[in-house]
N, C-alpha and C positions, 0 to 999 in steps of 0.2 A: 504494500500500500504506500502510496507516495504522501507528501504534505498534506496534501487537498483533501483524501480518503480520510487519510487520519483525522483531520480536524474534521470533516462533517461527522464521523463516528464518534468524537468525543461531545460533540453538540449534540448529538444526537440521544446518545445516552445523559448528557445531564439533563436534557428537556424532558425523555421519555421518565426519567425517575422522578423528575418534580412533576409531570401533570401525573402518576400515580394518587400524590394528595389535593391535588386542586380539585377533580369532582368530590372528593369526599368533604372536603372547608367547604364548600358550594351547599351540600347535602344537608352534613350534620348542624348547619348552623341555622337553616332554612328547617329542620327537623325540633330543633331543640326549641327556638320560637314557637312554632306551632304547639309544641308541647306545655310548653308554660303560658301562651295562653289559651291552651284546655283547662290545666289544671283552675287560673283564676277562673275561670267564666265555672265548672264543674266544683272545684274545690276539691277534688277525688286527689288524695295524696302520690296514689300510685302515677299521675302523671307528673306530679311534682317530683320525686325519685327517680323515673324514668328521664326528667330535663334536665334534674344533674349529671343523670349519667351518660348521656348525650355527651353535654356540655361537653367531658372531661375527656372525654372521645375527642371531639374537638380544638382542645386546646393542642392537647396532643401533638395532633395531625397539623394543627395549623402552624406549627413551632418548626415542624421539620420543613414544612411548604414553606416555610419564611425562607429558612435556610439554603433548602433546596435551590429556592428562587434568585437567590442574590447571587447565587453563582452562574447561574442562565444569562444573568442581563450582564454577569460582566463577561460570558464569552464575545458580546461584541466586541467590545475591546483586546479582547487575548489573543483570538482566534479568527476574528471578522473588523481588524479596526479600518480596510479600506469599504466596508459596507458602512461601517457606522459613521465614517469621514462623510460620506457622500447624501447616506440618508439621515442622518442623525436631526436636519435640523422635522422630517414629517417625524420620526420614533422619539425622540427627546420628549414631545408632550405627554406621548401615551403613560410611557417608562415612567417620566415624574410624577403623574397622575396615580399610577397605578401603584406604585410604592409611597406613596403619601395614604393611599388609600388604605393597603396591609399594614405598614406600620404607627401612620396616627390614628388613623379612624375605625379599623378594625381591631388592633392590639389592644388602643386604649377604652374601647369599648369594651373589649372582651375579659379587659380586668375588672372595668366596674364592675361589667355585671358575675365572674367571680366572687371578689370579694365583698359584694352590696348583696349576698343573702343576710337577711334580717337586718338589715341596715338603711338600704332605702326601702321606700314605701312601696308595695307590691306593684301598684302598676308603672310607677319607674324606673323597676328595676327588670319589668319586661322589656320596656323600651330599650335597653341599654341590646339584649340580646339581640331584637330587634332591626338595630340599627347595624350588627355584626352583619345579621343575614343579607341586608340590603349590601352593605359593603361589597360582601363578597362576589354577588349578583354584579353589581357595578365593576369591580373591579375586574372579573370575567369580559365584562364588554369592553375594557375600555382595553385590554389587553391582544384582546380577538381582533379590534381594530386595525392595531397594528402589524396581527400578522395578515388580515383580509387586504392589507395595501398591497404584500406580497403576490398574493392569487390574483387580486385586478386591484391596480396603483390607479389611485385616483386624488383630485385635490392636490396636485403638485405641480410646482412649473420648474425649468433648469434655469439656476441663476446666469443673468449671461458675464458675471465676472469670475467666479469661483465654477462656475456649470455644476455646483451641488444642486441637490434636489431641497426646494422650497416647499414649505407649506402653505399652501393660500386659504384653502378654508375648512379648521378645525373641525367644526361641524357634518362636513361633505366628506370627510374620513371617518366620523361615526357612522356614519347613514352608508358607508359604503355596501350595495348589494349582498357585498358575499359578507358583510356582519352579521346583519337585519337577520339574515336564511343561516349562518351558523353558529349565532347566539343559542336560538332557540333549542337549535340540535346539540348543544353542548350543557345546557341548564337537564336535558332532556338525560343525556349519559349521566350528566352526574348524582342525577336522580336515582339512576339503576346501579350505581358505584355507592351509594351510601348506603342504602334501602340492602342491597346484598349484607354490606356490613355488617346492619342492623340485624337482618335477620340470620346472620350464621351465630352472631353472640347468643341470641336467644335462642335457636335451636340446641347451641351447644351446653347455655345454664342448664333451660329443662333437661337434656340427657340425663343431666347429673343431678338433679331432681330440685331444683334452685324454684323460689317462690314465681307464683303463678302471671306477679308484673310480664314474666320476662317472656310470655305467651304473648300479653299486646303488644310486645317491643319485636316477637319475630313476625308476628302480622302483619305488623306497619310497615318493616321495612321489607315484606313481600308485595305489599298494596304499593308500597315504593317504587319497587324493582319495576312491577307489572306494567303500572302508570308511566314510569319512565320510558319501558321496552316501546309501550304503544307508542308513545310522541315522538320519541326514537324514528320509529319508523316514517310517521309521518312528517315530522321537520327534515328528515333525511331526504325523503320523495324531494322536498321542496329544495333544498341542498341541491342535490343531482341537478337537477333544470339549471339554477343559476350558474352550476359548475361548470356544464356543458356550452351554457351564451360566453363565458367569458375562458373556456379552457376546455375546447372541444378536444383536445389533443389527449385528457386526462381521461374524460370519459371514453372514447377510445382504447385506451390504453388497459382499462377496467375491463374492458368485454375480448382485449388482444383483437381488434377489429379493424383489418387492414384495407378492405376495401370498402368504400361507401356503400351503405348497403339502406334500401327504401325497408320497415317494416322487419328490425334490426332482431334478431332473437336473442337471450340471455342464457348463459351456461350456467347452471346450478353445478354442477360437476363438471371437471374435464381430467382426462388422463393424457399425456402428451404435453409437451413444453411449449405454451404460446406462444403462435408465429411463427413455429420452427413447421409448417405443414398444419395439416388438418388433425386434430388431436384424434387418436384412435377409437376415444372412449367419451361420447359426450350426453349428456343431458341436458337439452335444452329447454324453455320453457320460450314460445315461437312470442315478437313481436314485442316482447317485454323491456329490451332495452330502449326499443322509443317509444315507448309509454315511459320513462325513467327517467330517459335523455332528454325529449320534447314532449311530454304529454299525450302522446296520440299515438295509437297502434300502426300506422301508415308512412307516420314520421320519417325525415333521411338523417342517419346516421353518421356524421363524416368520418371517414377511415384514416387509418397513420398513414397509411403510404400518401395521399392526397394532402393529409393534412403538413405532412415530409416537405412535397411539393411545395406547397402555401408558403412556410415559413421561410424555406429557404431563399424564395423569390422575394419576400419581405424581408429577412434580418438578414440574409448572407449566406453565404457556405457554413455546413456544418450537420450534426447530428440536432433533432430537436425531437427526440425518440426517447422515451424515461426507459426505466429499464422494466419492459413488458412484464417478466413472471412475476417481481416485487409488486407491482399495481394489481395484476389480473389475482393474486392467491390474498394479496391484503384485504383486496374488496371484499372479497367473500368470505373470508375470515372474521373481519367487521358484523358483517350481515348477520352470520352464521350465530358466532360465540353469541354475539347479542339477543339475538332471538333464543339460541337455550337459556340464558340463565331467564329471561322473562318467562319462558317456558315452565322451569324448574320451580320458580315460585308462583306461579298461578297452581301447580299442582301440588303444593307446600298448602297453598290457599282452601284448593278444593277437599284436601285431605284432611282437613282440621277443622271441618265446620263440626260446631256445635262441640260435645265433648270427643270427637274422634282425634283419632293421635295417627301419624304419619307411619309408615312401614319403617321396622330399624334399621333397614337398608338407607333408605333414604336421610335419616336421621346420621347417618353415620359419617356421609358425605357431606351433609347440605353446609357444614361451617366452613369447608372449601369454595362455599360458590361465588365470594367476592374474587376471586382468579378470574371469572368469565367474565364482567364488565370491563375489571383493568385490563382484560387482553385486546376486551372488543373495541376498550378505549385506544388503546396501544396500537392495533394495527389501523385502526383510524387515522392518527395520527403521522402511521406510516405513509398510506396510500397520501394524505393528503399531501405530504409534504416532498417525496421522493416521485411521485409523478405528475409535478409542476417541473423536473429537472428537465432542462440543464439551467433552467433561468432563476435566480434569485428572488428576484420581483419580476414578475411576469411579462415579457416585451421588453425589457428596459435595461436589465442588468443578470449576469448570467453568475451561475457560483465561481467558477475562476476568478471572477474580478475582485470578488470581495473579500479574500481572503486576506489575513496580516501579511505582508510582507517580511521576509528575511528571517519568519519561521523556518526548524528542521526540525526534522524525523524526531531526532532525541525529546527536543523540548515538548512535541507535542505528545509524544509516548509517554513520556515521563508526568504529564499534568492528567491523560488521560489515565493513566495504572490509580495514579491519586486521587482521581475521583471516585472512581470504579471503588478504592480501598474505605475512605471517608466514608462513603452512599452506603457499600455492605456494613459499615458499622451503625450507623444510623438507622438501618432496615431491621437490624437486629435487635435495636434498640426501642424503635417504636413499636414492634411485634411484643416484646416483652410488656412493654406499657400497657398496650392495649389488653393483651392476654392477664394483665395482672389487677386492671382496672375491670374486667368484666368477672373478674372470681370474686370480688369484692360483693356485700351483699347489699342490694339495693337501699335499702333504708337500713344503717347501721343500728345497732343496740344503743338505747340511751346511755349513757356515763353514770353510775351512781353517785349522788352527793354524799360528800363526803361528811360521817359522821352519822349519815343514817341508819334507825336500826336495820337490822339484818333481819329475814324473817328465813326461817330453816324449810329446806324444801322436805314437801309429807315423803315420805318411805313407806312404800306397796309390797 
């Protein structure tokens, strides 16, 4: 692997470890609100118990996503300082925004409402939590913004002294199309990322015979999972269409679909290496990629070879081809994982109506099943980002350009091993937390005062 390889693999892995905890801060902090105002409006204690233990799930998770986070924003600089010379004056706003956000407005909320049990007055000490979830929400979009300038750059002009990339209207970069349509599908993942959480903790209390809270706490975050899976799919639908007007190349690239084709069909399975020939072994479902691509079963598909054509007569000589099997096996991978784990808890749901209890098979596995949303998130992330290549920002700037200059081999071997070493301690670390935090018992035993008498328990 040369410079270039090496540094997008090191990027790549410190992005993919920190959005691990962004759906879940998204999740449990939009989960723990709700909770606590159940509990005021009901008064039912069990949902007051259940909003600490959210919380503290929370806190958690959000401590290592700080962390995580601050080393992402400064690979621009380490790894990408002629991207961040060039675009730094459209990213600067987000990056400020979005880190004022995490660390004023979310951190110092997320202490009040901490340490303001019994201290402020019940309904401003919801607001504090409140104010966390909205954070997060906002702080998700204003971050999406910045990579949607990536997939379609818009609200920029080249200065004609310096020919950096300006920002002209901060606004017209929020509103950018591919936000508006990936906001929602991302609010939607991380729904199915916390809600899985939620319900492996509590499938895995009950095993162990843990009081009966911890039955609403694996519901919820099955009704989670479920709710997330549907909107999932359907902000995704809407995802695809915009993906395809501004990066026909990508959606191509997803179906490995070389020629333009009127009334495009979709492989549910293929056996055989995209594009290498006709796969040997395929399962199609006729007509589905353009109903996907453009809304209509009759729709034209545009194909990589044409689209090959296209670019090259626009941008120049060159390859403007991502790397097919990474696109075509991510797509569906996405699709896939995503739709079991929504699967797995509708039948978690269906299994335990009323006093019925789940098969011990199922039971045995189900605390595993936060694995399928982070995967489904993961390879999301992949396709999204690995079949926009070779361009940077889409039309405008290609990944060779952006790279640090006067980078080698060593330096970037040597910061990537260190990441890789850090993140496995950290993982190991917040696995323990969480694992130590959910053995705890939901409403602890009061303290005895001290000096009271003692009353002898009867003997049978």
């Amino acid at each position: 692997m040369d410079v270039l390889d090496l540094t997008r693999l090191q990027f790549a892995v410190v992005t993919i470890y920190h959005y691990f905890f962004v759906p879940l801060s998204i999740s449990l902090a939009g989960t723990a609100a709700g909770l606590q105002i159940a509990w005021l409006r009901t008064g039912r204690d069990a949902y007051r118990d259940l909003t600490k233990f959210v919380g503290k799930l929370l806190i958690v998770t959000f401590a290592v996503g700080v962390v995580t986070g601050l080393v992402q924003e400064f690979q621009f600089g380490m790894g990408w300082s002629a991207f961040a010379r060039f675009y730094g004056d459209v990213f600067g706003p987000t990056l400020a925004i979005e880190g004022m956000l995490a660390f004023f407005l979310e951190a110092t909320f997320l202490a009040l409402w901490y340490f303001g049990w019994d201290r402020l007055p019940r309904t401003l000490h919801a607001a504090t939590i409140v104010v966390v979830a909205l954070g997060t929400v906002m702080s998700a979009f204003i971050i999406l913004a910045a990579n949607s300038f990536m997939q379609n750059p818009v609200a920029y002009s080249l200065d004609p002294v310096t020919g950096r990339a300006r920002l002209d209207d901060f606004g017209a970069l929020l509103l950018n199309k591919v936000n508006l349509a990936a906001f929602p599908h991302t609010l939607a993942g991380a729904a199915m990322a916390g809600g899985s959480l939620l319900l492996a903790v509590g499938v895995w209390r009950l095993r162990d015979g843990a009081e009966a809270s911890f039955r609403t706490l694996a519901r919820l975050g099955a009704w989670l999972t479920v709710a997330g899976g549907a909107l999932t799919a359907l902000t995704g639908d809407h995802l695809g269409k915009v993906i395809t007007e501004v990066q026909p190349m990508k959606m191509a690239a997803a179906e490995a679909l070389y020629r333009t084709t009127t009334g495009a069909p979709f492989s549910v399975f293929a056996l055989g290496r995209p594009g290498a020939g006709e796969p040997f072994l395929s399962i199609e479902i006729p007509r589905l990629l353009s109903i996907l691509a453009k809304g209509g079963p009759g729709a034209t598909v545009q194909g990589i070879d044409d689209l090959q054509a296209q670019y090259t007569a626009q941008f120049g000589p060159g390859s403007y081809v991502p790397m097919i099997p990474v696109a075509f096996w991510s797509f569906r991978l996405m699709i896939g994982i995503g739709m079991l784990a929504a699967a797995v808890a509708a039948y978690y749901l269906w299994s335990t109506r009323g006093a019925r209890r789940t098969h011990p098979l199922l039971r045995r596995f189900l605390p595993l099943i936060p694995v399928l949303p982070a995967a489904a998130n993961t390879f999301g992330w992949i396709f999204t980002e690995t079949a926009r290549q070779p361009w940077l920002a889409f039309g405008i700037s290609r990944v060779a350009d952006g790279i640090s200059p006067g980078l080698t081999r060593g330096e970037v071997l040597g910061s990537l091993i260190g990441f890789a070493v850090v993140y496995g301690v950290l993982a190991v670390v917040w696995l323990r937390l969480v694992r130590h935090l959910s053995r705890l018992p939901l409403a602890p035993e009061p303290t005895p005062t001290p000096g009271a008498e003692r009353v002898p328990a009867p003997v049978y």
